[in-house]
N, C-alpha and C positions, 0 to 999 in steps of 0.2 A: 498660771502662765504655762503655755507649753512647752517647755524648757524646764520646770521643777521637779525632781526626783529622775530626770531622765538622764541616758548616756547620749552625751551630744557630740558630735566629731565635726572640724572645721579643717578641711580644704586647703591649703595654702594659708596656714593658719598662722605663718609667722610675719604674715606682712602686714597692712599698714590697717585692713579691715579686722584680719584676725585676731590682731594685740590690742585692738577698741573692744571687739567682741570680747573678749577672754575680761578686760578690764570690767566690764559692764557685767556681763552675765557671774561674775564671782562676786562682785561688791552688791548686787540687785536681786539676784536669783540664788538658788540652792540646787543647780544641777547634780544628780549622782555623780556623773563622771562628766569631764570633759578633753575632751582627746583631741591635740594637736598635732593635725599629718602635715607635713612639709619635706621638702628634702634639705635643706639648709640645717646643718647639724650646727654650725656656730650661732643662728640666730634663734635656735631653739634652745642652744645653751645660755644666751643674754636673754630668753623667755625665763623659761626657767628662774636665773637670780632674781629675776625680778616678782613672778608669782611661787619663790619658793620657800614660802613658811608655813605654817602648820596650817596656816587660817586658809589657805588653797592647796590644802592633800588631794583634792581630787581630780588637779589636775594631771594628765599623762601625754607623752610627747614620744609621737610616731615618726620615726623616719619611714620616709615613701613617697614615691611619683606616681600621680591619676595616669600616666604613661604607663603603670606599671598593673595591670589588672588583676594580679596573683598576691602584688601587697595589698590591695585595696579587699580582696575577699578575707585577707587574713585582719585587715583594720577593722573592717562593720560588722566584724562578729560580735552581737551583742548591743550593735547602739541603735539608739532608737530614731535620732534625728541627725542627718546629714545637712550644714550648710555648705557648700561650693563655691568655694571664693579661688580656686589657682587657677591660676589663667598667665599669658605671657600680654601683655597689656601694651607695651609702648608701638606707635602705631611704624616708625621709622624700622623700628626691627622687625615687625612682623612681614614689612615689606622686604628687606632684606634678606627674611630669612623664613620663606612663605610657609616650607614644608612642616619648620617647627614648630610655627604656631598653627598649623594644623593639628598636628600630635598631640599638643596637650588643648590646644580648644576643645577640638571636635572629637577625635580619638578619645581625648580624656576625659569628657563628657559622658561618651558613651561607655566607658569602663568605669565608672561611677554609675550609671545606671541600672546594667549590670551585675556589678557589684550588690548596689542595695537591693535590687527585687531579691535576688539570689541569697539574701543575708537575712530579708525582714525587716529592713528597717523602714520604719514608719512614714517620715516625711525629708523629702529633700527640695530644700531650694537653694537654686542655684542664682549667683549673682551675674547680671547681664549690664550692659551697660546702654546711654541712647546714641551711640556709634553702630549698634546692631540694628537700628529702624533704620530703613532704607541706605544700605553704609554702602559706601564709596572710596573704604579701605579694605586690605585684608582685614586685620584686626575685627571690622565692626563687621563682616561677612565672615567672619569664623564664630562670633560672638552670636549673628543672629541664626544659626545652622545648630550649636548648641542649643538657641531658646528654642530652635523648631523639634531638636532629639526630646530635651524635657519635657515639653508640653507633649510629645506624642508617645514617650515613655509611660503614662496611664492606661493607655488601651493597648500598650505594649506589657504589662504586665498583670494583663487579665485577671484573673483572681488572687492573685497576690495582695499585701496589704499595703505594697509602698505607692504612695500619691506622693506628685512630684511640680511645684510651682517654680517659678521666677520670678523675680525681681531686675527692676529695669531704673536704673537714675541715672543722673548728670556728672557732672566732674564737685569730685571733694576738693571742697578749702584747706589748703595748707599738704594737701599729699605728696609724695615725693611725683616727681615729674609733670605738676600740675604748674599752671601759670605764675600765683603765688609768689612762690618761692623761687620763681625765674625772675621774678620783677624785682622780690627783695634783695636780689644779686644784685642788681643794678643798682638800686638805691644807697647799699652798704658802699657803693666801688663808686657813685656821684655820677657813674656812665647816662646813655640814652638808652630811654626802652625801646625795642625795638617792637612794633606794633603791624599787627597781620592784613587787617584789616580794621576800619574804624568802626565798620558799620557791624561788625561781628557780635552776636549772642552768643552767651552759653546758661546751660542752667545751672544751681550751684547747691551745694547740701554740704553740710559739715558730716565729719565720720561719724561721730557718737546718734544726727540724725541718721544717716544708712544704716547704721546696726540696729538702732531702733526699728526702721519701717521694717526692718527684716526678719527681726522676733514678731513685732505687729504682723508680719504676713504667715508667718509660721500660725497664728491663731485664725485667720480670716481663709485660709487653702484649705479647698476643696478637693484639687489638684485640676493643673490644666491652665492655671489663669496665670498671665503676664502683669503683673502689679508694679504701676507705674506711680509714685508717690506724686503731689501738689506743691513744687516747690518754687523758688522764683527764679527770674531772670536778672541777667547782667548785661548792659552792655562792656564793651573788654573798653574803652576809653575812660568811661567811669570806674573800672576796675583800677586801672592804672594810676585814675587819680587819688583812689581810695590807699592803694599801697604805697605809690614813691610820687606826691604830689611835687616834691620839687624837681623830678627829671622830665628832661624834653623827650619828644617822641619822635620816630622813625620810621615811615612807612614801608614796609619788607616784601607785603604781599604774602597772598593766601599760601603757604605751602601743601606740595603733594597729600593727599589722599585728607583735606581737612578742608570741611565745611563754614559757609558765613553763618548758618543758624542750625542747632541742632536739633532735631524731633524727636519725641519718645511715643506719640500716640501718633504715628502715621494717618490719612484722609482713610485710605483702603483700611486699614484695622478698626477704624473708630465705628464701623457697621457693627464690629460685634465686641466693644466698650462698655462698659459700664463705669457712669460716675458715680463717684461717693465724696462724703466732707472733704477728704484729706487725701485720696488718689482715686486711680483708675484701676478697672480689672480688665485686660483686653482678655475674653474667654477664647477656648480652643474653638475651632471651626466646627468643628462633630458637634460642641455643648449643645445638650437637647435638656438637659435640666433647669427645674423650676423648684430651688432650693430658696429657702428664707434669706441665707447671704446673697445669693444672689437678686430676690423682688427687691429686697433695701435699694438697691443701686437702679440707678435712674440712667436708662440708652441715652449714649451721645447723639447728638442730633446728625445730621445728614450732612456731609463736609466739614465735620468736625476734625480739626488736629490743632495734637499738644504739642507745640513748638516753642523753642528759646524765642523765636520774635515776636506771637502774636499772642503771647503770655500774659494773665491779667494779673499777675505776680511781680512785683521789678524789686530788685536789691538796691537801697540807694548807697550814696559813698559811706556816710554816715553809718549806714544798717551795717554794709563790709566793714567796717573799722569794728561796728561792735562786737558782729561777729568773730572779728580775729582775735579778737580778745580774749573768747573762752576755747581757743582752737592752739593749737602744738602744730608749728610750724616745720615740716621736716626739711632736710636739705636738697636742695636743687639736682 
């Protein structure tokens, strides 16, 4: 595993990716070190209680903001793999508050980049979301300006040894600020859900899968490629029926800067796509190489895109129920 005997550092490590990551790669793996940066000093000290006994000594817990480029040179001294999960994620605040989620999107991005070539450290991938294909919020237009620094951060670090991927999925089951646990409001209080659209998609992956395809891509990067996992689709009615079948519904309408379907393999990206079992590798536009990981993967055909609607993957109620069942549902 690429992640065994090495110093690993995680990004906004105390949120809802980072404490699946930390859970997974200490219980699965035998990292040297793994180093949690966040700026949240109280939710690093409820990490902490929680992996702090003898059997996870190697964990260590960084205060510092990707805003802050002078802590970030003094963090990756010495580690080998950087994952990038801090980001300012909700889409109403980033419209609110355009400039900040600039600063640590894009700005913080690029001082993690940065950071690692300047440090040595091996491989960083950074977490993107399918709000960044063709987005039509701030949020997913700071998200896809980060996956454009990454992916050109290779030929930006010339002979240096850091290679630098992405990762690209859908909304997690059960996340804070995810659908979920908006509906399971509803259901706990007897209320109406209020519903956006009927005909709306989304795609859907549990945490424990993202952190997974995220070590899996940590071993398949080359650096340069955008790795889109094979997950399935939802419609949000069926969603609704799956979580609070006995509330009635309410048509509210689409809100600002939010899509009826969302993409992760756009028409124009899937020219330089590769498919595989289990995801897609969208290469960088420069890719000129003819690697083994690469011939494996099979070109998407011509008007190829990986969309929530025209998905041959669907979640049924049934499937959502079972799902929710191995997933930790956080609060609304």
């Amino acid at each position: 595993m690429p992640i065994d005997d090495k110093v690993v550092l995680v990004t906004g490590g105390t949120g809802s990716f980072g404490k699946k990551l930390a859970e997974i790669v200490l219980t699965r793996h035998r990292p040297r070190k793994l180093i949690i940066f966040s700026r949240d000093e109280l939710k690093q000290h409820e990490m902490a209680q929680r992996f702090g006994n003898d059997r996870y000594d190697c964990v260590r817990y960084f205060i510092g903001d990707v805003r802050d480029r002078e802590r970030l040179y003094r963090a990756f001294d010495g580690v080998d793999v950087v994952i990038h999960a801090a980001a300012l994620k909700q889409v109403p605040a980033a419209e609110y508050n355009p400039l900040e989620a600039v600063k640590t999107n894009v700005l913080g991005a690029a001082n993690v980049i940065d950071a690692a070539i300047d440090r040595g450290v091996k491989q960083v991938v950074a977490l993107s979301t399918d709000k960044a294909a063709n987005p039509i919020n701030l949020y997913g237009a700071t998200k896809l300006c980060a996956d454009k620094l990454f992916v050109a951060a290779n030929s930006y670090s010339g002979d240096h040894v850091t290679r630098f991927s992405t990762v690209r999925y859908g909304n997690v089951v059960g996340s804070r600020g995810s659908v979920v646990p908006f509906f399971l409001k509803f259901k706990n209080s007897g209320g109406v859900i209020p519903i956006t659209d009927p005909r709306m998609t989304r795609f859907w992956i549990t945490l424990s899968q993202g952190v997974q395809f995220v070590l899996d891509s940590l071993a398949h990067m080359e650096g340069g490629e955008i790795f889109v996992p094979r997950i399935p689709s939802m419609n949000i009615m069926d969603l609704a029926k799956a979580v609070a079948p006995e509330c009635e519904h309410r048509i509210v309408g689409i809100r600002p800067g939010e899509k009826l379907h969302e993409v992760m393999v756009p028409e124009d990206d899937a020219r330089r796509t590769l498919e595989f079992e289990r995801y897609f590798a969208i290469l960088p536009n420069l890719d000129k190489r003819d690697t083994a990981a690469h011939r494996a993967g099979r070109p998407c055909p011509d008007g190829f895109r990986y969309g929530s609607d025209n998905n041959s993957e669907w979640l049924t109620v049934d499937g959502l129920r079972t799902m929710l069942k191995d997933v930790e549902i956080e609060p609304a």
